[in-house]
C-alpha positions, 0 to 999 in steps of 0.5 A: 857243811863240814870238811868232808861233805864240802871235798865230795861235793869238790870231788863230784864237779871234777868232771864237768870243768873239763868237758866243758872245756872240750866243748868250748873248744870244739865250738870254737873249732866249729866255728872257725871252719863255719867260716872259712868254708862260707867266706871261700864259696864261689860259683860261676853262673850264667844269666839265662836272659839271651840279650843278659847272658854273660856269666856271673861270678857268685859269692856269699857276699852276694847274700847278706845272711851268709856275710853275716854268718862268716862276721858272726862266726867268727866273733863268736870264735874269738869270744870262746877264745877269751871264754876258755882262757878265762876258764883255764888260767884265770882262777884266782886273784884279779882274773878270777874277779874279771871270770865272774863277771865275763864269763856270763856276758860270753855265756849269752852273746856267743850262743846269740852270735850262732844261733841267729847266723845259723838261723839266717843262713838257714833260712837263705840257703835252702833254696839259694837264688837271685833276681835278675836285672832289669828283667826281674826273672827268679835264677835258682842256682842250686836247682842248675848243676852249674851252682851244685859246688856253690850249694854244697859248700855253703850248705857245709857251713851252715850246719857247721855253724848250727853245730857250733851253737849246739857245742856252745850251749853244751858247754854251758849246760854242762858248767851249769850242772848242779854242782858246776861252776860255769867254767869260771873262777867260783865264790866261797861257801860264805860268799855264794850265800850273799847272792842278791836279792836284787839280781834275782828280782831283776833276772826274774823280771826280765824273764816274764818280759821276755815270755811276755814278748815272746807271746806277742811275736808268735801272736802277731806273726800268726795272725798276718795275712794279706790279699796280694794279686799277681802280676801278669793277667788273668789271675785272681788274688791271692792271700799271703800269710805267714804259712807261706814262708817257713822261716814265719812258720818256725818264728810262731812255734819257736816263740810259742815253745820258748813262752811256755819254757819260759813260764816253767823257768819263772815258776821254778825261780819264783815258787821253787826259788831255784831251790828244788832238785827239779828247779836245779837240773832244769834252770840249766836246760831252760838257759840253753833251750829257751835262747836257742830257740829265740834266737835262731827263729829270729836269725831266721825270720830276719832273712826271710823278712828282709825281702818279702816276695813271691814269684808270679806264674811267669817266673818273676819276682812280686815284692808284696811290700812295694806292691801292697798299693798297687795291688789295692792292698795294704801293707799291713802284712809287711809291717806285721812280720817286720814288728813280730820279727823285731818282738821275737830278737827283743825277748831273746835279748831279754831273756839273754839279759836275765840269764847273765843277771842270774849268772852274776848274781850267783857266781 
């Protein structure tokens, strides 16, 4: 490469230092006010039960996914700070050693954190309700007018966290473009040569474990079922599957969609070996799609998981997971979704493992 060509090619990745630094910083914007808007909601509601009607003050720390999302927010804000310092003021000597190796590890925690908060609270905060005690009946409360404040706010929060992920994965995309640098301190010419072999076959490895079990959680949550019977008289079984529960539904089809991305990502990196001028614009979009994907159907599926139940044609809440022996069942379908939801976190943190081998291995 001679000095000409190496100062155009210089020249052509002014651009995405900046824009990615914009990006970074909205995130970081976005997810500060992600949560501060869910940590301020409250709502006073009143219990409908005329021997229990004292009003009730609801808060998001009423619902672990909306607790979860303020703590991740705003983790994850803090660690874009670091990212963009780290992008800024540290480019040479020490600081530029630290960037390479940081600046990949915040590259896939900080979409983790997002993506699977969002998720959750996506996942929690369609249909915001709770069980009363001891009688058991379902209080919807964003179906009251009494809680439509409550609602909104949190309703604000989660598609500002969403979109602190989507910012963050932009950011990303873009440092990552052919001829970007991540937006950390880069190695020489001579020294980007040296990549190692060992990281790639590492990055790779992980990669088809991640597909691998990414398959299974779609698998396995796909075909869980179980015949559960309503509690009051008069009613026949009923069989419950993972269609009943869209965070499940969005579990298979993320994972199966993530898989198949996966497969063209290893494909690229095994017999294009990341060299190709496809392989290059699409290794990048793989990173940030594949992740997203993985990630938030877990957030997901682990808010809808943790409390498996149903509401009876009385109005009172069936839990299928304390009920299965009761009910002449099993609890068959519990354990499944509980081990595809696990399967589905493990590929992402997997896949998350891959891309920060990449990451080092080429910086």
């Amino acid at each position: 490469m001679t000095c000409k060509d190496e100062k155009k090619k210089k020249k052509s990745g002014d651009w995405r230092h900046p824009v990615s630094l914009v990006f970074r910083i909205a995130a970081m914007g976005l997810a500060v006010a992600a949560a501060a808007v869910m940590a301020t909601a409250s709502q006073c509601t009143v219990y409908v039960d005329y021997d229990l009607a004292r009003p009730r003050t609801i808060t998001f720390a009423d619902f672990k996914a909306f607790v979860y999302l303020v703590v991740a927010t705003a983790i994850a804000a803090g660690l874009e700070a670091v990212a963009i310092f780290l992008s800024v003021f540290c480019k040479k000597g020490k600081g530029k050693k630290v960037g390479k190796w940081l600046m990949p590890v915040l590259a896939a925690v900080v979409p983790a954190l997002l993506y699977t908060s969002a998720g959750a609270a996506f996942a929690a905060g369609w249909d915001i309700f709770y069980y009363m005690e001891p009688t058991g009946r379902r209080l919807s409360i964003c179906s009251s007018s009494i809680g439509s404040r409550f609602c909104k706010q949190v309703h604000v929060s989660m598609w500002l966290s969403l979109g602190a992920a989507l910012a963050v994965s932009l950011a990303e995309l873009v440092a990552t473009w052919p001829g970007g640098h991540g937006g950390a301190p880069t190695m020489t010419d001579g020294e980007d040569k040296k990549e190692s072999k060992a990281m790639t076959a590492v990055s790779i490895a992980g990669r088809i474990i991640g597909m691998g079990l990414a398959v299974a959680a779609a698998v396995l949550m796909s075909t869980a079922s179980q015949c559960t019977i309503y509690y009051s008289y008069g009613t026949r079984p009923r069989t419950v599957t993972y269609a009943d529960f869209p965070p499940f539904v969005y579990l298979v089809i993320a994972a199966a969609m993530a898989a198949f991305l996966e497969g063209i990502a290893i494909f690229l990196a095994v017999w294009k070996k990341g060299k190709d001028n496809k392989a290059t614009v699409l290794m990048p979009l793989l990173g940030a799609a594949v992740p997203a994907l993985l990630y938030s159907a877990a957030g997901a599926a682990f808010a809808a998981g943790a409390d498996l139940s149903y509401c009876s044609a009385y109005g009172k809440r069936v839990s299928m997971c304390a009920a299965g022996s009761a009910a002449g069942g099993s609890s068959n379908f519990c354990s499944q979704v509980h081990i595809a939801v696990i399967l589905s976190l493990a590929a992402a943190v997997v896949v998350s493992v891959a891309e920060v081998v990449r990451g080092i291995g080429v910086c």
